[in-house]
MIDOSE-1310 file (N, C-alpha, C; in nm, 2 decimals, decimal comma, always signed):
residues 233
xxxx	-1,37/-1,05/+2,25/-1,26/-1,00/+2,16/-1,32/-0,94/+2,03; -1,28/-0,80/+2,00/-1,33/-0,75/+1,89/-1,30/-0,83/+1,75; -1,37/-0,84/+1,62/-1,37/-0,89/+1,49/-1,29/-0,82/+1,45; -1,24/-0,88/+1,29/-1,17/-0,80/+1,21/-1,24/-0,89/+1,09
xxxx	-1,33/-0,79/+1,06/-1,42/-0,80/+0,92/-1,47/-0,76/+0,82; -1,40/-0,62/+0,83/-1,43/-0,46/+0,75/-1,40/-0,52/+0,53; -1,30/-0,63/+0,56/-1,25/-0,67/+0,46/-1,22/-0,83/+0,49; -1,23/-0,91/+0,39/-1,18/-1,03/+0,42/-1,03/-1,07/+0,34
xxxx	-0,95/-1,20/+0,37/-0,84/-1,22/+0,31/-0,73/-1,34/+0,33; -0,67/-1,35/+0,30/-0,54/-1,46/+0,44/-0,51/-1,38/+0,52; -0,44/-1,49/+0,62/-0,37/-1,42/+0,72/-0,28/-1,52/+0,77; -0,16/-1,43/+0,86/-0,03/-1,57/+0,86/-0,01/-1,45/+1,00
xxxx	-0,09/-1,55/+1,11/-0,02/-1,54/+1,27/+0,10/-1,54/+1,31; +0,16/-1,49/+1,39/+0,32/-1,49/+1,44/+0,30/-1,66/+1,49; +0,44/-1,70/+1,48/+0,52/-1,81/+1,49/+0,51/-1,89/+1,63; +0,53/-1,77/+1,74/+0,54/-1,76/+1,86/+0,44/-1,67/+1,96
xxxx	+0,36/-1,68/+2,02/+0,28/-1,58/+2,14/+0,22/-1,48/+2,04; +0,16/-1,39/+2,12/+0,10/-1,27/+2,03/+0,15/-1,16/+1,97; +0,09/-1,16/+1,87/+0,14/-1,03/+1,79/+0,20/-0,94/+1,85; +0,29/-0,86/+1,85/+0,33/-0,75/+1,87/+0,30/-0,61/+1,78
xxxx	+0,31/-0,67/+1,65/+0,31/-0,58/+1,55/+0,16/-0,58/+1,45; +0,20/-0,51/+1,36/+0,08/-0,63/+1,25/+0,15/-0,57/+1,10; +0,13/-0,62/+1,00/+0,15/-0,56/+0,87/+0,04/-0,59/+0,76; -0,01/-0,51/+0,73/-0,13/-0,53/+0,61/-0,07/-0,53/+0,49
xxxx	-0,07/-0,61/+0,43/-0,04/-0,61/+0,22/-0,16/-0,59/+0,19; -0,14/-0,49/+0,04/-0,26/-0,44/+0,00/-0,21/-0,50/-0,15; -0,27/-0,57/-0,20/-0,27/-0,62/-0,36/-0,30/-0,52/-0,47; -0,22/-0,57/-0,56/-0,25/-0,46/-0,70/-0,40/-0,48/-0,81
xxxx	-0,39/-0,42/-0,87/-0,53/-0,43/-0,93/-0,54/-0,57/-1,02; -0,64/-0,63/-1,02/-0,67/-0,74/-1,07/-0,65/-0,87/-1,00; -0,57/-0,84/-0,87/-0,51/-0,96/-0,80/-0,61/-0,93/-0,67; -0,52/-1,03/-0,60/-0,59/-1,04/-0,45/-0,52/-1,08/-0,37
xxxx	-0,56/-1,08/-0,23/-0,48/-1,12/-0,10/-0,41/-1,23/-0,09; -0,40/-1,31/-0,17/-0,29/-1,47/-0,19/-0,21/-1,43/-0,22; -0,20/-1,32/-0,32/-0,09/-1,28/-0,42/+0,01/-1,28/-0,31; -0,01/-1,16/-0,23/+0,06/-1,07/-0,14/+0,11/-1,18/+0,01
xxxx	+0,00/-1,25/+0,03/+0,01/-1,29/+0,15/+0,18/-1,45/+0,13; +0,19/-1,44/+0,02/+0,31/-1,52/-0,03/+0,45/-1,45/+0,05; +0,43/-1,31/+0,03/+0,54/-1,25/+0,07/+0,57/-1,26/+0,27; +0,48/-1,30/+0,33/+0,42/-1,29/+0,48/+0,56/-1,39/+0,52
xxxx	+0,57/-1,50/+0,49/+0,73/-1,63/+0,57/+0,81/-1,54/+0,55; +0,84/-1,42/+0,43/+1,01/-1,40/+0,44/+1,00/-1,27/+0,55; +0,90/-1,22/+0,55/+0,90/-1,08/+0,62/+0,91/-1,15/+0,74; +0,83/-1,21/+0,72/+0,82/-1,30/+0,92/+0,98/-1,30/+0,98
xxxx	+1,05/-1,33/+0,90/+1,18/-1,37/+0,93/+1,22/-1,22/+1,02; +1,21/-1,17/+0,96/+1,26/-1,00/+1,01/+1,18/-0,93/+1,13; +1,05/-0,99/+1,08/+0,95/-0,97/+1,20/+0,86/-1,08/+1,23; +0,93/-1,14/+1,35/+0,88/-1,26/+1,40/+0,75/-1,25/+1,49
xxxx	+0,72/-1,14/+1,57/+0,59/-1,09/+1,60/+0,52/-1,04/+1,54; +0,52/-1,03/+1,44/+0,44/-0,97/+1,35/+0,29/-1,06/+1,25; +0,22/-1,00/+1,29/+0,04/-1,09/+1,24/+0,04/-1,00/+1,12; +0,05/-1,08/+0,96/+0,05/-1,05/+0,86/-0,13/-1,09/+0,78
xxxx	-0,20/-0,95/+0,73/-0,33/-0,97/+0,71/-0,28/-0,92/+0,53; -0,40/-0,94/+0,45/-0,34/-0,93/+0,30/-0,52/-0,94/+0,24; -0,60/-0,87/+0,32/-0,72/-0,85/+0,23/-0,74/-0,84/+0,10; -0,85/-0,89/+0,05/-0,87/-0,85/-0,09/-0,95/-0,75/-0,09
xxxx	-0,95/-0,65/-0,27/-0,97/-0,53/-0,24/-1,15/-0,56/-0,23; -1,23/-0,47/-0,17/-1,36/-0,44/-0,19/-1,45/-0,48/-0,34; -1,38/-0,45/-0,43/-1,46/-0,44/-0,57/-1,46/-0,57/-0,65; -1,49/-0,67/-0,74/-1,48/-0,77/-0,84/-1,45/-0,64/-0,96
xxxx	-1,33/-0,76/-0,98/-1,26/-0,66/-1,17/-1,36/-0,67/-1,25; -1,44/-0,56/-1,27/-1,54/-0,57/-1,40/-1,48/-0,65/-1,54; -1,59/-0,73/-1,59/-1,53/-0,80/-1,73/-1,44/-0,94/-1,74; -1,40/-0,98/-1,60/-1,30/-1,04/-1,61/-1,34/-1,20/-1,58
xxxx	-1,36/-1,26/-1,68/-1,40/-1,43/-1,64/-1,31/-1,51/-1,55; -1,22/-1,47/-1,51/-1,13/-1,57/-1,42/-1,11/-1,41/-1,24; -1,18/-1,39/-1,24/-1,20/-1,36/-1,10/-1,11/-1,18/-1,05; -1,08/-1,20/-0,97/-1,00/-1,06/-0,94/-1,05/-0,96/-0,85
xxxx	-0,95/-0,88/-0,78/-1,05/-0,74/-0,77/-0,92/-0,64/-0,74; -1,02/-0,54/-0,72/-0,99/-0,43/-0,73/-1,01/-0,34/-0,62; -0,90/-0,23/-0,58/-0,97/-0,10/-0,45/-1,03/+0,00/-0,52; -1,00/+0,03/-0,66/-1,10/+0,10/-0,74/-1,13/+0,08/-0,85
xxxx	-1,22/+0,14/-0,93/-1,24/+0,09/-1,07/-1,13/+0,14/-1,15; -1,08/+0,09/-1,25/-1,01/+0,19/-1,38/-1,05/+0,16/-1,49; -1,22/+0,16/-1,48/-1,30/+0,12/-1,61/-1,27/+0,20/-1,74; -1,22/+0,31/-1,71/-1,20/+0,43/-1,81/-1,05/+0,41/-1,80
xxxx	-0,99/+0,34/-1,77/-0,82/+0,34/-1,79/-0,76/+0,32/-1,92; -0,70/+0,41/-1,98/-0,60/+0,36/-2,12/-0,50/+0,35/-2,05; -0,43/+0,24/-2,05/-0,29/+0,27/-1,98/-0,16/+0,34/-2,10; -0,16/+0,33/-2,20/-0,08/+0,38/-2,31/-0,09/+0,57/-2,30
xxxx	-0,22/+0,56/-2,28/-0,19/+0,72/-2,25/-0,20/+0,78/-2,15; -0,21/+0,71/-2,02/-0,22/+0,76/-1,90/-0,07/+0,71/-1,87; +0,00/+0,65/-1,96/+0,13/+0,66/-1,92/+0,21/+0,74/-1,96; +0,20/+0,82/-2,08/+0,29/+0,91/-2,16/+0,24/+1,02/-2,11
xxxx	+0,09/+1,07/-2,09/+0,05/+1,21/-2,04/-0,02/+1,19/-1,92; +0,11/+1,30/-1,85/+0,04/+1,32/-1,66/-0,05/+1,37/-1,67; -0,07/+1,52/-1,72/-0,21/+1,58/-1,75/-0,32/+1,47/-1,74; -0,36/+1,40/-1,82/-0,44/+1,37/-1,87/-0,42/+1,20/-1,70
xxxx	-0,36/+1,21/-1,68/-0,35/+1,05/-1,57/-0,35/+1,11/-1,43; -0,35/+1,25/-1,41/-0,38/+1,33/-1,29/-0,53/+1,37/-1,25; -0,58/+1,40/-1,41/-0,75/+1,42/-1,43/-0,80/+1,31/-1,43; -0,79/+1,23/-1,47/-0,85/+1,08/-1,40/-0,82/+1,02/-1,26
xxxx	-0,73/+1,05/-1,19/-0,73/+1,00/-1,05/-0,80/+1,11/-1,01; -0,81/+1,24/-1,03/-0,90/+1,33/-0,96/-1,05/+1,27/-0,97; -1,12/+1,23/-1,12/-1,22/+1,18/-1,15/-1,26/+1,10/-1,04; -1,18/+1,01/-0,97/-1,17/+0,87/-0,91/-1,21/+0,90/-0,75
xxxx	-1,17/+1,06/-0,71/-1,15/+1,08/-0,59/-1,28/+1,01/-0,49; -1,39/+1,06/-0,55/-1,48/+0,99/-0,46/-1,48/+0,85/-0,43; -1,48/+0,79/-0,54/-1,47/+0,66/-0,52/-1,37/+0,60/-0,43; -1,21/+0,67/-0,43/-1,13/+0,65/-0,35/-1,12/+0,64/-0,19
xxxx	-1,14/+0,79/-0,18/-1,20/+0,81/-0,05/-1,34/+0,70/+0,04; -1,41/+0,62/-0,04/-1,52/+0,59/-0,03/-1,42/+0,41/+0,05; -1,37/+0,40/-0,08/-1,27/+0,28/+0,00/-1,18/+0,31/+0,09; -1,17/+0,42/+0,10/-1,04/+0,48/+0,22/-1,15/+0,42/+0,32
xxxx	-1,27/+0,47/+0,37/-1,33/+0,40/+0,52/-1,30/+0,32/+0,50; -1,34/+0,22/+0,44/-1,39/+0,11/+0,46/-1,25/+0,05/+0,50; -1,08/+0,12/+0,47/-0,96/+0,04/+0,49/-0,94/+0,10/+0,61; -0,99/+0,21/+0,66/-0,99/+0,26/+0,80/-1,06/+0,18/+0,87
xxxx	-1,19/+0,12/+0,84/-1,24/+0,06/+0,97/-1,16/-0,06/+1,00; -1,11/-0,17/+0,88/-1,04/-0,25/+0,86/-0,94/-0,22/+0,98; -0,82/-0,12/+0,96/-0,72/-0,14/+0,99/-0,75/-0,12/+1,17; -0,86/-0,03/+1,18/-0,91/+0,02/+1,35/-0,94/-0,13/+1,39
xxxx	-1,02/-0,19/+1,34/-1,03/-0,38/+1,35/-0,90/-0,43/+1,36; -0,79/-0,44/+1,32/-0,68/-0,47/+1,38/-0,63/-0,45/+1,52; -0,57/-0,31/+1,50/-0,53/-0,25/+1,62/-0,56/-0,32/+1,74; -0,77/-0,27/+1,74/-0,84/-0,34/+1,84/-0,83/-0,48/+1,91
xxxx	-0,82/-0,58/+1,75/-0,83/-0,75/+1,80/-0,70/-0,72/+1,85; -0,62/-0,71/+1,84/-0,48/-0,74/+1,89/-0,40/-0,66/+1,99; -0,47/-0,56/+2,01/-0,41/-0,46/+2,13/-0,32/-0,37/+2,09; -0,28/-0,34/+1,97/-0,19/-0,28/+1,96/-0,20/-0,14/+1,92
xxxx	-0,08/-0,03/+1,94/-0,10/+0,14/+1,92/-0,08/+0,13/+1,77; -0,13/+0,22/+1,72/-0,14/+0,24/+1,57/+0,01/+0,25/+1,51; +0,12/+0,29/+1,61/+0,27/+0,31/+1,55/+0,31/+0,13/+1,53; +0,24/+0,08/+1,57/+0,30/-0,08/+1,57/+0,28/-0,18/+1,45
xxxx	+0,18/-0,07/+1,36/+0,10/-0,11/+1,23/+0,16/-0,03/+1,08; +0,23/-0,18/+0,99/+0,28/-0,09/+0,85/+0,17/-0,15/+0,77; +0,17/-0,06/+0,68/+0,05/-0,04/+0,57/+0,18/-0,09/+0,47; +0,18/-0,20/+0,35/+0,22/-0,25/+0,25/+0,15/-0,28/+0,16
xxxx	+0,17/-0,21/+0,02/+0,11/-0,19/-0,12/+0,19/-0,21/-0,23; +0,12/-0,32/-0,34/+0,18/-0,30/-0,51/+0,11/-0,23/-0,54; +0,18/-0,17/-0,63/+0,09/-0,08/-0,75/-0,06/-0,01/-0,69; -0,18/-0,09/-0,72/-0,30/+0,01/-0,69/-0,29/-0,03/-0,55
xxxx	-0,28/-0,12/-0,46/-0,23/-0,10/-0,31/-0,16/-0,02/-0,30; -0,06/+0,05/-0,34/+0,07/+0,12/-0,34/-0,02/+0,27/-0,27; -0,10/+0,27/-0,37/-0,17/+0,40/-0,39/-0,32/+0,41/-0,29; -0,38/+0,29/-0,27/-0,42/+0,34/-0,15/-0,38/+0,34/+0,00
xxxx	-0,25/+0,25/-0,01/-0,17/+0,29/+0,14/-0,14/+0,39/+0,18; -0,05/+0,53/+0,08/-0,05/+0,65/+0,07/-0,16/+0,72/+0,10; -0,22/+0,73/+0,05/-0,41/+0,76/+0,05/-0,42/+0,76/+0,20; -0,44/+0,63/+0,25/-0,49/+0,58/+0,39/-0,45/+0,64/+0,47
xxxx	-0,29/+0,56/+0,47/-0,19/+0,59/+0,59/-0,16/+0,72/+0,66; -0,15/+0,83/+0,55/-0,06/+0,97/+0,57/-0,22/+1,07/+0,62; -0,39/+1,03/+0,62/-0,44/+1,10/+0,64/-0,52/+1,02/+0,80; -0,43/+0,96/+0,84/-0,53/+0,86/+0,97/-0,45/+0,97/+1,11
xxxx	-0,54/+1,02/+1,20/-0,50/+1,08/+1,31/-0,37/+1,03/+1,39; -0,41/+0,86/+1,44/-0,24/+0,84/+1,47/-0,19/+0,79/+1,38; -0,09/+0,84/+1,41/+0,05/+0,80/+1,32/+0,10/+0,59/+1,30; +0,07/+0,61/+1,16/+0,14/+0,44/+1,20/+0,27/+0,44/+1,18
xxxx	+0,36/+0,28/+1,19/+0,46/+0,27/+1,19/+0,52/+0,28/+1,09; +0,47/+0,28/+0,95/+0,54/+0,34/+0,80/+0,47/+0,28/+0,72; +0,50/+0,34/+0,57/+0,44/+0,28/+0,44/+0,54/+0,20/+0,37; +0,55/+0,11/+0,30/+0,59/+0,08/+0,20/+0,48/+0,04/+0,09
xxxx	+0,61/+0,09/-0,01/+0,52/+0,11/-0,12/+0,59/+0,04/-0,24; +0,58/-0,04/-0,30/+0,59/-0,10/-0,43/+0,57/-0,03/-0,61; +0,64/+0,01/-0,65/+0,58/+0,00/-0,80/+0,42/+0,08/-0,84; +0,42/+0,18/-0,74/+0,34/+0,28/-0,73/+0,35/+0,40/-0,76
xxxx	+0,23/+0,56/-0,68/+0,25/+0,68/-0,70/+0,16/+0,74/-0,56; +0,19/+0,85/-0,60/+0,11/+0,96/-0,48/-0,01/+0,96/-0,53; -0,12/+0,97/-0,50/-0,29/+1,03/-0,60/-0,28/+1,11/-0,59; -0,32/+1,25/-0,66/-0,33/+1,35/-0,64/-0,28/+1,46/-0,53
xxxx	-0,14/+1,47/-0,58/-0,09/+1,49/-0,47/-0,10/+1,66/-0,37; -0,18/+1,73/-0,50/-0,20/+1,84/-0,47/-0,33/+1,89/-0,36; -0,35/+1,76/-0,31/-0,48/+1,72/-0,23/-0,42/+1,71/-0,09; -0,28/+1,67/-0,07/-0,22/+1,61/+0,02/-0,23/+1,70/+0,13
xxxx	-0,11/+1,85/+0,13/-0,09/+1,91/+0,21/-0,15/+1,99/+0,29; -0,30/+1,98/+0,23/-0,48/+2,01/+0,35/-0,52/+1,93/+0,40; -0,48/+1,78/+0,38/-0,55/+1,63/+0,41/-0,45/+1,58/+0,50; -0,33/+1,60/+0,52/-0,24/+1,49/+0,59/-0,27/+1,53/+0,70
xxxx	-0,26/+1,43/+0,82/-0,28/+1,42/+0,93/-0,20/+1,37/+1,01; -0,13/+1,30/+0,94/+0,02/+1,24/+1,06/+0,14/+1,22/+0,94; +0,29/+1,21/+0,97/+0,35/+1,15/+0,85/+0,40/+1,02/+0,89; +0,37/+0,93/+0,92/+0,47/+0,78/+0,90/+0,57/+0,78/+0,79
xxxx	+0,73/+0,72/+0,87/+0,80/+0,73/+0,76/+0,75/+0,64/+0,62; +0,81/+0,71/+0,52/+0,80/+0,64/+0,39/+0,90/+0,52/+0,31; +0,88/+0,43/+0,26/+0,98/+0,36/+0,13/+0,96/+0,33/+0,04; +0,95/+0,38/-0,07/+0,94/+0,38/-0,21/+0,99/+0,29/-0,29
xxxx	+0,93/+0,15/-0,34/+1,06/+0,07/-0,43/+1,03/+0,07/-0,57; +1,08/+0,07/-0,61/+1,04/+0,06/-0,83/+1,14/-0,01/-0,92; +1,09/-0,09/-1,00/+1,16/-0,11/-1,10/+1,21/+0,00/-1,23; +1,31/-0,03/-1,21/+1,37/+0,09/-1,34/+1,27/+0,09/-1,47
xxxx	+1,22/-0,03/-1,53/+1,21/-0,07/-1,63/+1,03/-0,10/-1,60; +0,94/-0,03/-1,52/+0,82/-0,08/-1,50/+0,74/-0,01/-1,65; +0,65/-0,11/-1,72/+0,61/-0,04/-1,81/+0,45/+0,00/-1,81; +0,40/-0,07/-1,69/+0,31/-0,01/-1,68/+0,22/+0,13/-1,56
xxxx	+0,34/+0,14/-1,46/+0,40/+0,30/-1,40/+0,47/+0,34/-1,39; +0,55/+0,40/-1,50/+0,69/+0,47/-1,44/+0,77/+0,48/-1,38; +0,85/+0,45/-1,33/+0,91/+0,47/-1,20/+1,00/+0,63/-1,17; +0,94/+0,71/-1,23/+0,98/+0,85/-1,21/+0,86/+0,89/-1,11
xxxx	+0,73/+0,78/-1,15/+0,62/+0,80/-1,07/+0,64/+0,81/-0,92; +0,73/+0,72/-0,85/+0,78/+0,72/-0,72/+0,87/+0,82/-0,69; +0,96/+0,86/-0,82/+1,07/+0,96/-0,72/+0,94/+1,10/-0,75; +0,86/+1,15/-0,81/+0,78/+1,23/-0,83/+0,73/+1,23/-0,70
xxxx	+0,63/+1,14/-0,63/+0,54/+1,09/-0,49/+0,71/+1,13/-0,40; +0,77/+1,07/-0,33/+0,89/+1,15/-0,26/+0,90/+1,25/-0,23; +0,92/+1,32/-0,38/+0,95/+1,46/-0,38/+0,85/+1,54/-0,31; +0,69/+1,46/-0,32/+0,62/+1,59/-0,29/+0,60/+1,53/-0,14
xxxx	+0,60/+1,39/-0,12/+0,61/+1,40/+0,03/+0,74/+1,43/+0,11; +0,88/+1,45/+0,10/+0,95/+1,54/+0,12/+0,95/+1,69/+0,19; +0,85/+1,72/+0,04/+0,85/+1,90/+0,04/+0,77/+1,88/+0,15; +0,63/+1,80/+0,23/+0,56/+1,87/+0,31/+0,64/+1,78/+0,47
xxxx	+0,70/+1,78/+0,43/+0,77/+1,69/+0,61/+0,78/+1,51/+0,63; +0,72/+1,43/+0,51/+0,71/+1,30/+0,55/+0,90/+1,28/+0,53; +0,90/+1,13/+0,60/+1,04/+1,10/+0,58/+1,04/+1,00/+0,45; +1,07/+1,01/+0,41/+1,06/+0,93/+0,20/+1,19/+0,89/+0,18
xxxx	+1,23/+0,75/+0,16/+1,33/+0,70/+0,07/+1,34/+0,61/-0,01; +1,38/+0,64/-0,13/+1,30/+0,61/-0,23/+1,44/+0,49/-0,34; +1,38/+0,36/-0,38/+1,54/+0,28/-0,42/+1,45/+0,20/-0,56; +1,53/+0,24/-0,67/+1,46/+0,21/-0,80/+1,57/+0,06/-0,82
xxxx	+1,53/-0,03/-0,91/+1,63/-0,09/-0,91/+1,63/-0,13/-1,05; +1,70/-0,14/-1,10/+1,77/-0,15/-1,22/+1,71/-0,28/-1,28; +1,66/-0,27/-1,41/+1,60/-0,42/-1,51/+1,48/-0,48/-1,44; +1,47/-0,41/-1,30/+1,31/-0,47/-1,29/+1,18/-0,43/-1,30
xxxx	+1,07/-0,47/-1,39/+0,94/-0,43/-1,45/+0,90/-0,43/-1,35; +0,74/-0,42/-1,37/+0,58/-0,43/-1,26/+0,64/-0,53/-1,16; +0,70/-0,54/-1,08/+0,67/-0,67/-0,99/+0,77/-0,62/-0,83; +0,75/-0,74/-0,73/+0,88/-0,73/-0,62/+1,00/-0,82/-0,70
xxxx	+1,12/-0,82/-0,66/+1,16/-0,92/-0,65/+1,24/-0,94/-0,50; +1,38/-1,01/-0,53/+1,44/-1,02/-0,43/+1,48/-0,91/-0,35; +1,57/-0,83/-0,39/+1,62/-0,66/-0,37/+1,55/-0,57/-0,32; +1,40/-0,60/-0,40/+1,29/-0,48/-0,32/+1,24/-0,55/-0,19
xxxx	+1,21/-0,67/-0,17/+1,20/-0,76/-0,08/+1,28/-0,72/+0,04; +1,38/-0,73/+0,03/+1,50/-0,67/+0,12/+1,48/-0,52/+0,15; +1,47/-0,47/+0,07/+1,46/-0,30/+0,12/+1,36/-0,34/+0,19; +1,20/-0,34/+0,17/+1,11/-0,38/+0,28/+1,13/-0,43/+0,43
xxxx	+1,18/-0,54/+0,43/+1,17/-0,59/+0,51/+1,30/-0,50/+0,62; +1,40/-0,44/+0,57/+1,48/-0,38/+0,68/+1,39/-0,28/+0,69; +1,34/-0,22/+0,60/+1,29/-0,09/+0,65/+1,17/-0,14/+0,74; +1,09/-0,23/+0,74/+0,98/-0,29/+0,82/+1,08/-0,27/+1,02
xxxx	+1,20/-0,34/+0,99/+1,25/-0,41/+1,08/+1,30/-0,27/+1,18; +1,29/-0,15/+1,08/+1,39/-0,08/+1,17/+1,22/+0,00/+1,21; +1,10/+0,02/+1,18/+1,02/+0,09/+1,22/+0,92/+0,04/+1,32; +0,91/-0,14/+1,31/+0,82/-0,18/+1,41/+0,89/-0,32/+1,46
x	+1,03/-0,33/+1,43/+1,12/-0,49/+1,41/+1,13/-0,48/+1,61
């Protein structure tokens, strides 16, 4: 039986017999695969065949005495002004590209290591991201030859989106969730990402919710998981 070792992480096996499905959580910057893999019992509910993986990212948070990581660096990140000016928060993810891309294999070979251990077609696989997960699910998902079963996306954005429409390769539908009130990415940032995956064919729907910051809660929880349910349930 093939490995799955491209990345390491938790993991929460279906309930009953083999996977049918799989769903990967991708954690936000500074955290790691526990964070995410918390969310794995409630989804389970909606998807009972479903093998929940929640890798941590590739990098150690530079600087940080109590642990963390990261899928890229944001050693140069102000967030005060990469929040107020896109200009200037578009030229830094361009900056980033290599490095980006560089972790894009390494979540390609990862997710090809799924598919394989478990037998499954690539439509049977959703890619799930907070924040800097958010943004490399986008990244990953929308440029892999087959098509997976969808993205969801958390309190995220598109990278560089003007990269997109020479790079896409399949569109898996999309779901966009945000807090109205996120103070450390916008949430115009997601209806922005929509808009341009829209314009080029993906299917995008996009549900901001009112008084909630950086985080999931209940509500976005729920959008996920039906939208999970109706693409690989």
């Amino acid at each position: 039986m093939s490995v799955v070792d491209a990345l390491h992480g938790p993991v929460q096996q279906p309930a009953n017999g083999p996977a049918t499905a799989a769903v990967v959580l991708l954690h936000g910057y500074g955290s790691d695969g526990n964070d995410l893999i918390g969310l794995a019992p409630y989804f389970a509910n909606a998807l009972p065949r479903a093998v929940f993986y929640a890798p941590d990212g590739p990098h150690a948070l530079e600087g940080s005495p109590f642990g963390g990581r990261q899928w890229f660096s944001l050693r140069n990140f102000d967030p005060e002004v990469l929040r107020d000016d896109m200009k200037m928060r578009a030229k830094f993810f361009e900056s980033m590209a290599g490095e980006i891309d560089g972790v894009a294999a390494t979540l390609n070979t990862f997710l090809d290591q799924i598919l394989a251990h478990h037998g499954l077609a690539a439509n049977r696989l959703v890619l799930l991201g907070f924040s800097q997960g958010t943004m490399m699910s986008l990244h990953v998902g929308l440029r892999r030859k087959q098509q997976l079963g969808g993205i969801v996306g958390y309190s995220g954005e598109l990278l560089v989106p003007e990269r997109l429409a020479a790079e896409i390769k399949s569109k898996p539908p999309v779901v966009l969730i945000h807090g109205a009130d996120d103070p450390m990415i916008p949430a115009v940032k997601s209806q922005d990402s929509a808009a341009a995956l829209t314009a080029i064919g993906v299917s995008c729907q996009t549900h901001i919710i009112p008084g909630l910051q950086h985080g999931i809660d209940g509500t976005g929880a729920q959008f996920g998981a039906e939208f999970m349910q109706r693409v690989i349930g």
